[in-house]
N, C-alpha and C positions, 0 to 999 in steps of 0.2 A: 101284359107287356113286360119284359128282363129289363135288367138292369141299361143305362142309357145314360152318355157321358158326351160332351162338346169339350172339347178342347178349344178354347180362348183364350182372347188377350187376357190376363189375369193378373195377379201380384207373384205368380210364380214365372210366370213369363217374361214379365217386365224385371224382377230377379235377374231372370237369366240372359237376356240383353245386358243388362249392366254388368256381369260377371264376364260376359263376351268382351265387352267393348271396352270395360276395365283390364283385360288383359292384354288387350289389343295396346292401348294408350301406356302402358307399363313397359313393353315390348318397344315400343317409337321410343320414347324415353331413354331407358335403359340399355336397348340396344341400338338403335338409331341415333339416339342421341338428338333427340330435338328438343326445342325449350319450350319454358312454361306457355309464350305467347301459342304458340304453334296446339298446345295442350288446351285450349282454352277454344280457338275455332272447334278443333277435333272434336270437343264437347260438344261442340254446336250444332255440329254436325252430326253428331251420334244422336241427340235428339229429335231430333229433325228426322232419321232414319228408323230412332222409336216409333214417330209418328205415323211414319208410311206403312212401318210392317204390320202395325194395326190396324190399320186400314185396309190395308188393301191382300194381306197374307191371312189373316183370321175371321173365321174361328178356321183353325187346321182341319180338323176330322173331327167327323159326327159319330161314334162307335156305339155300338148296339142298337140303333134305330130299325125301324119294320118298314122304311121306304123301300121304294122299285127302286134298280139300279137307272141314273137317269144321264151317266156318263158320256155314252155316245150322240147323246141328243145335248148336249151341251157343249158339242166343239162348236168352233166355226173356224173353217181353214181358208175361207173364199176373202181374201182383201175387199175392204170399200164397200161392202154391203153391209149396210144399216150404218156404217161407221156414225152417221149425221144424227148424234143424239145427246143429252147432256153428259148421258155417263162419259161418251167420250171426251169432252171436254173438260172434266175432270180428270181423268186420265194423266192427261195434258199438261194442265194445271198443276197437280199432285207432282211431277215430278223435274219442270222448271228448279226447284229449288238445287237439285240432284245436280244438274250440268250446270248451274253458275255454282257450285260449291266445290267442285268435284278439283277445280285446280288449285282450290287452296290446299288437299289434302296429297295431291301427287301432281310430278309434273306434265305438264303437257305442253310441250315446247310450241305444235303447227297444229292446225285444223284436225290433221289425219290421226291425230294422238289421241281422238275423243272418239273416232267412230267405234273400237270396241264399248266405248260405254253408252252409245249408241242402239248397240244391240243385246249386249249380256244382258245387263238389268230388267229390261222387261223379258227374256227369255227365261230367267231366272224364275221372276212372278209367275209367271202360267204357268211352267214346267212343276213350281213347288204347288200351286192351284189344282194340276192335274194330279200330284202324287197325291194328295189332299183326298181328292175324292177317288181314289184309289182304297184308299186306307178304312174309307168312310164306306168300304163293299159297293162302289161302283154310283155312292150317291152322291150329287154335289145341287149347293144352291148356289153355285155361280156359273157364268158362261168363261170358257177356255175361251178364248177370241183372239185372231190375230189382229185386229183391231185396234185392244187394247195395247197388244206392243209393238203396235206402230205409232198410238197415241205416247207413250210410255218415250218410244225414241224421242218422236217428235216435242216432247217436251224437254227434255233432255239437250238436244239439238238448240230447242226457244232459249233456253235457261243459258246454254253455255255461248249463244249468239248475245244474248243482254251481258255475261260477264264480258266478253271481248269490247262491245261497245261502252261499254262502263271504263276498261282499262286504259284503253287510247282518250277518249274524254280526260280522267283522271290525271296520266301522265301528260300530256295538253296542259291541262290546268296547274299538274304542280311538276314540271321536268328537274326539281331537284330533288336528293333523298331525304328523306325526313330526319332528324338526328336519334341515335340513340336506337336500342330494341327496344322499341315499345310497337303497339297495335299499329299504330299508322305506318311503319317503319316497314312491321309485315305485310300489310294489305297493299301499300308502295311497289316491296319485290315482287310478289303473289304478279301485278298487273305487271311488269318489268319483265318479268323471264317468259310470260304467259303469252307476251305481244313484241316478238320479235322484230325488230326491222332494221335497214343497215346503219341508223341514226343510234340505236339504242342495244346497247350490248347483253345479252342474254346471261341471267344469274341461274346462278345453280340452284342447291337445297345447302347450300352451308351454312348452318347457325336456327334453319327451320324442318 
C-alpha cells in the first residue's frame, strides 16, 4: 500500500480558523468600526463555529487510500426517510446555537431576514461533505443526506425561535436601556432592534 494521508481537524487547521477569523474581526474593527463589546460576542461565536466545523466538516479528504469509490451510494435525496434517528437529532442540536447567535453578529430586523440562514448553512455542509469525498476519488465515510440539512435548518429555525422568545421576555422584564456600553447594554439593543413592534423603536448597528 502507497503512501496514505487524512486531512483532519489538527493544529494546522485550527491555525488556520484563527488566521480566518482573525482577519475577519480586524476587518469589523477596523473597517466597520465596531467595538470591543461587539469583538468579544464575535469571539464567541467564532468558537462556537471552531466547534461545529470539527464536527461536522472533518476529516476533509482521505487521499491515497485503496477503497472502492462509495460516493453514489451515499447520497440520499429522498426527505423524511430514516430522518427518525439520533444522528438527526444531533444535527439539530449542533446547530440551535447557530440561529440564537446569528443576530448578535448581523442584523435581522423580521422573521424573513433568517430564512437564508435557514437554508445556506446546511447546504454549505453537504455541498463541502460531497466535494470531500470527491477529492478522497470518489470515497467518503459519511452519508450526503438531505436530512441532515433539513435537520441543520430546522435547528437554526429552534435556535433563532428561543432568541426571539428570550428577547421580548427580556425587554418585559427590563423596558429601560441599560446605562453605559457595557455587555448588558449590548445584549439589551441585540433583543431591541431584533424584536420590532409598534411600542418599541428599532436600533440600528450604531456603536456595535
Amino acid at each position: 500500500r502507497g503512501f496514505s494521508m487524512v486531512i483532519d481537524f489538527d493544529i494546522f487547521a485550527l491555525l488556520g480558523l484563527i488566521l480566518i477569523f482573525g482577519a475577519v474581526g480586524w476587518f469589523l474593527k477596523k473597517k466597520k468600526g465596531k467595538n470591543r463589546i461587539f469583538l468579544i460576542f464575535y469571539g464567541f461565536f467564532c468558537v462556537y463555529l471552531t466547534a461545529l466545523y470539527s464536527n461536522v466538516l472533518f476529516p476533509l479528504a482521505y487521499i491515497g487510500h485503496d477503497y472502492p469509490p462509495n460516493i453514489w451510494h451515499s447520497i440520499n435525496c429522498i426527505p423524511f426517510v430514516g430522518i427518525l434517528k439520533w444522528e438527526s437529532l444531533m444535527n439539530l442540536g449542533m446547530l440551535i446555537p447557530f440561529g440564537f447567535g446569528i443576530p448578535f453578529m448581523r442584523k435581522i430586523p423580521n422573521a424573513k431576514g433568517i430564512i437564508p440562514f435557514l437554508l445556506v448553512p446546511g447546504f454549505m455542509i453537504e455541498l463541502i461533505q460531497f466535494l470531500s469525498a470527491l477529492a478522497s476519488a470518489g470515497y467518503t465515510w459519511r452519508m450526503i443526506d438531505i436530512n441532515d440539512w433539513l435537520c441543520y435548518g430546522l435547528g437554526i429555525g429552534l435556535g433563532y425561535l428561543i432568541f426571539r422568545l428570550a428577547a421580548s421576555l427580556i425587554l418585559d422584564m427590563f423596558p429601560d436601556e441599560p446605562e453605559g456600553e457595557t455587555p448588558a447594554n449590548f445584549v439589551w439593543q441585540i433583543f431591541r432592534r431584533s424584536t420590532p413592534s409598534p411600542q418599541r423603536e428599532t436600533f440600528g448597528d450604531e456603536g456595535y
